[in-house]
N, C-alpha and C positions, 0 to 999 in steps of 0.2 A: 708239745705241739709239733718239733720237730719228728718225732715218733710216728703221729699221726697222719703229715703230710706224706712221708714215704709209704706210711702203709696205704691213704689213701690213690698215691699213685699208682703203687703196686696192685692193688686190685683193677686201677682203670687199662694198666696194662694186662693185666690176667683176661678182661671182659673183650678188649681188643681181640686178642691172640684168639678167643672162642669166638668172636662174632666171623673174622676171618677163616678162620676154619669151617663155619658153618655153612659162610657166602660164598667159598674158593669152588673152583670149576671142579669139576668130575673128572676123573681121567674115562677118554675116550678110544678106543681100538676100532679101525676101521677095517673092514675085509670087502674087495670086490667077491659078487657074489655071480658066476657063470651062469648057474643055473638058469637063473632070473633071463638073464640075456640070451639066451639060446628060444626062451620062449617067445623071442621079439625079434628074430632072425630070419625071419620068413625069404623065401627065395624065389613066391609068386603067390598073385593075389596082394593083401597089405606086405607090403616091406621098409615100410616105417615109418615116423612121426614123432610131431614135438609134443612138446604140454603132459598128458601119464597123471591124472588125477586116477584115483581107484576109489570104488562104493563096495560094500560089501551086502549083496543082494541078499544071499542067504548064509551059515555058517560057514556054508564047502562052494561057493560061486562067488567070485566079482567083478564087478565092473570095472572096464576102464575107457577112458574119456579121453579123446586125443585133438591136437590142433591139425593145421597141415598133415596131409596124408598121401606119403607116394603109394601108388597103385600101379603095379606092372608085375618086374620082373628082375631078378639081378642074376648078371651072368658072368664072370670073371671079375663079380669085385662090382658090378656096374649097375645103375638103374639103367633099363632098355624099356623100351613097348612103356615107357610108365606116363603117370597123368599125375597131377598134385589136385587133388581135392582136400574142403575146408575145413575136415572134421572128418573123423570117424568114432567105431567104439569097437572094444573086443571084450568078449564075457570069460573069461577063466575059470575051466572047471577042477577044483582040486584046490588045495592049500600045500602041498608040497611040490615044490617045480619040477624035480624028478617024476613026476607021475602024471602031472595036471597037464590038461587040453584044452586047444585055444580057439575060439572062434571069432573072427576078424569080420564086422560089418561096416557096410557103406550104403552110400543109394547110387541108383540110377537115374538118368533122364529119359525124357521120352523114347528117344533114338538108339536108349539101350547103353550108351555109352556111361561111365562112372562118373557121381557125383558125390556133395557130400550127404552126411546118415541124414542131416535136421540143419533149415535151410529157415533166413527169416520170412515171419508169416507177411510181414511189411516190403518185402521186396528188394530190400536195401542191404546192401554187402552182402556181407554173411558171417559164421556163428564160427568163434571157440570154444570148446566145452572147458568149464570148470570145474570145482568140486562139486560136492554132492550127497547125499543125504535119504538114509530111506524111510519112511514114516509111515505111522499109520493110515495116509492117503496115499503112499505110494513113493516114487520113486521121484525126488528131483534135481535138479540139474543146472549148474549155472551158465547161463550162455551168453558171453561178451560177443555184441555187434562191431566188427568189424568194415570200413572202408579206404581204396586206398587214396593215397595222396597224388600229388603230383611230382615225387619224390624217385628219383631211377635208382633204387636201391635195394637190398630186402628188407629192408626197413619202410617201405612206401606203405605205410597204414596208419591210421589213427582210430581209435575207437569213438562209437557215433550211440550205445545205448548199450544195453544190461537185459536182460531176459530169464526167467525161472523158466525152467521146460518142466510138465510133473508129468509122469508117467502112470498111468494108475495100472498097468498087469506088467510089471516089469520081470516075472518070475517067467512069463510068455516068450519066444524068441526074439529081439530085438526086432525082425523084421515084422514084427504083429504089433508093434509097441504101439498103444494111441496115446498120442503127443501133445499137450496143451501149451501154450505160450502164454507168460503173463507177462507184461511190460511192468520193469523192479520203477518204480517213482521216485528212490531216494539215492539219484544221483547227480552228477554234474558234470559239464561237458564245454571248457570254451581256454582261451588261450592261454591262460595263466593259472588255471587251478581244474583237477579235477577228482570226482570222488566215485570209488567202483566197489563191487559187492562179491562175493563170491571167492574169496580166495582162497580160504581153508572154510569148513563146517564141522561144527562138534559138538557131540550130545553131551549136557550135563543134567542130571536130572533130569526133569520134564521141561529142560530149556533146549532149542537149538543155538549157537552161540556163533557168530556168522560174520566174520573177519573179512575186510577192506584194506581199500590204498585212499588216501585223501594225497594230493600230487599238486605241486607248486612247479609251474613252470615257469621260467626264464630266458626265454630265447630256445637255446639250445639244452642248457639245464633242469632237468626233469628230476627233482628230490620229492620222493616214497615215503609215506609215513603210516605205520599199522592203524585200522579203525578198527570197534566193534562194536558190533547190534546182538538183540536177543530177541526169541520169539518163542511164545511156546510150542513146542512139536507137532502141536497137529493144525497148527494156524502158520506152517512158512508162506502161505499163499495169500495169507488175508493182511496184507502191507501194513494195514491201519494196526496192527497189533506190533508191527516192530517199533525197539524203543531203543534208542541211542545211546552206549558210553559214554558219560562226560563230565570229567571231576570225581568222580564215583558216586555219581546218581545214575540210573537211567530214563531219559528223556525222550519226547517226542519229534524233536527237532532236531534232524540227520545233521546238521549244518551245525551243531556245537560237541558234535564227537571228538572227544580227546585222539589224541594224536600219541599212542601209545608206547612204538618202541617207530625210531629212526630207520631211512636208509633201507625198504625193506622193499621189493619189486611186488608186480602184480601176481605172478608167481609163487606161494609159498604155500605151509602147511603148521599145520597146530595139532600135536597130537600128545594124549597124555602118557608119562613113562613112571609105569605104576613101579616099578625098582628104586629112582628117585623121589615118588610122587608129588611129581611137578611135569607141568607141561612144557614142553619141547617147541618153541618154532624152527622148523629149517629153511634155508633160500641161498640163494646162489648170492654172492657179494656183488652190491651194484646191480644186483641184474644182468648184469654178463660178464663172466668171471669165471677164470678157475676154480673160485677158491668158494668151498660149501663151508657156509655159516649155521649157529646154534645160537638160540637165546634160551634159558629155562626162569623159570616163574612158579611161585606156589600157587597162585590163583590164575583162571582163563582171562583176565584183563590185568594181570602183569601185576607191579610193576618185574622188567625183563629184567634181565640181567646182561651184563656185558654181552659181547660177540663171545663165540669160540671159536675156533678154528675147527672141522673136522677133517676136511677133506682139499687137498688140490686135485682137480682134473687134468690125466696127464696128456688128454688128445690138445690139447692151448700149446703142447711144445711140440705138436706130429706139423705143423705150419703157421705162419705170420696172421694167416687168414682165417685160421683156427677160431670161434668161441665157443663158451660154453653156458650154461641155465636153465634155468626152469629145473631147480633142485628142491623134492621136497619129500616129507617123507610119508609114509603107507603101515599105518598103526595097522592096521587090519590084517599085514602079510607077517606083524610077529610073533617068532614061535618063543619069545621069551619075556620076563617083563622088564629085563634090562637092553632089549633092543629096538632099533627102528630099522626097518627095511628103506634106502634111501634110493632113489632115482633123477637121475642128470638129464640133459640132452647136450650135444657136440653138433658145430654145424658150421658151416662157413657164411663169410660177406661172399666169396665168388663161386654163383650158384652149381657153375660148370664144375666145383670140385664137389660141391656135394653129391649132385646127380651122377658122377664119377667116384664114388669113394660112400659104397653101403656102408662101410663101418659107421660113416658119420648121419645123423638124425633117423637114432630111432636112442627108447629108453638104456641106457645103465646104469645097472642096479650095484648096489652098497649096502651092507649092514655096521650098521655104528653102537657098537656094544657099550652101555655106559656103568661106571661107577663109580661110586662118592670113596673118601679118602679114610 
């Protein structure tokens, strides 16, 4: 008997030791990547912006989807002649950044002066672009409504609604693009909870798999929680066809989606990393943070795994006023199957250092090389 008990210990340590090994983090190698960043350096016309979702239109073109957008000029270091509009996009031709060429769009107003690209159809604030997705209907596009508060900050905004933009000739030049707007229905919006759509998008099979925030507020404290929906690919527009994660059913009622991984901002990305074969979220910690997070998963609804550490942003030590976010990453710019191409944004609370100091709020870029042990 005694025989028996040690050996049956001995294999539940043996089982241990392999379950641990199996669950243990990957070692990860990060490399700032130049290249990426010289293509987003512009010194007139766009000169920079937050947010840096990317679509990938055709093999060799992508999109990119930006928030805020200075328009001018920079000249010793400086925005001059600029304007901040609320959106723009740039289409990149080429997959290697040594060679590829960039075309930066906005709109206009009547008076000719710069505006943003897509504007809401309702009148009210106006649009972030999100991630995004190309289908056999075309091209879409998540657009978080924006309005400000009564708050003297840059943070005076709260979000007021959700919008699909579809595209049907997105292969056409942006400035020909015809634009549809559908109002998303499966959200929520009032002082103590809300729920938004659009954060990451990702084909599996003939599903789109279509990642959320579900958000508890408390005064001041605003804690992030992952959600997920599915649709099939060629119905993201027909609402009545999305079905909810929840316990691991899918349902019809937005309002009982599981609350899947902790802690996770409006901000992020879901990409799968065919080296591990597991999917990858990235996001900035907290939502404004130095420090760039990883969670991996063998399946697209988790369960995730712990945080990793990837990355510190070192512009958070260039000043006190320094932040940094909106880190996520761009399956579609890797040239390997153990990497993600990742991008930040850097920006300040005092607007006068931003608008003084180009280096700060436009994308940098990062590749985060992974492997198992």
């Amino acid at each position: 008997m005694r025989y028996k008990k040690h050996n049956f210990v001995l294999v539940n340590i043996v089982l241990l030791i392999i379950i641990a090994a199996c669950t243990s983090a990957p070692n990860v190698v990060v490399d700032a990547l130049p290249q990426y960043d010289v293509l987003f350096s512009n010194e007139k016309g766009w000169t920079g912006a937050d947010g840096a979702y990317s679509v990938a239109l055709t093999p060799n073109t992508t999109a990119w989807f930006f928030g805020d957008t200075w328009i001018g000029q920079v000249k010793n270091g400086q925005h001059v002649n600029a304007t901040l509009v609320n959106n723009s996009i740039a289409i990149q031709y080429g997959k290697d950044p040594a060679t590829a060429a960039m075309g930066f769009f906005y709109g206009h107003s009547a008076d000719g002066s710069v505006a943003a690209f897509i504007q809401p159809e309702d009148g009210r604030g106006w649009f972030w672009m999100f991630d995004g997705v190309v289908t056999p209907k075309g091209l879409y596009v998540f657009l978080i409504q924006i309005e400000r508060t009564a708050r003297d900050s840059v943070f005076d905004f709260k979000v007021i609604g959700s919008w699909l933009g579809q595209v049907d000739n997105p292969k056409d030049p942006p400035s020909e693009w015809r634009i549809r707007q559908f109002k998303v229905p499966w959200v929520e919006y009032s002082d103590t909870r809300g729920i938004l759509w659009g954060s990451a998008v990702i084909q599996v099979k003939n599903d789109l798999y279509i990642y959320g925030t579900a958000e508890d507020r408390q005064n001041t404290v605003h804690q992030k929680h992952m959600i997920l929906a599915r649709v099939p690919i060629s119905m993201l527009a027909d609402f009545s066809r999305w079905r909810f994660y929840a316990d691991g059913s899918w349902v019809s009622d937005f309002t009982r989606a599981s609350r899947l991984c902790e802690n996770v901002p409006h901000e992020y990305s879901v990409s799968y990393l065919p080296a591990l074969k597991k999917y990858a979220v990235v996001y900035s910690q907290d939502g404004l943070s130095n420090n760039i997070l990883a969670r991996l998963s063998a399946e697209p609804q988790g369960p995730w795994s712990d945080a990793i550490q990837l990355y510190q942003c070192p512009e958070a030590d260039w000043d006190d006023s320094i932040f940094c976010y909106a880190a996520k990453a761009h399956a579609i710019l890797s040239r390997y199957p153990d990497e993600l191409v990742i991008t930040y944004i850097a920006n300040s609370v005092d607007f006068n250092k931003t608008a003084n100091d180009a280096r700060l709020y436009r994308p940098r870029f990062l590749r985060a090389t992974f492997s198992s042990h």
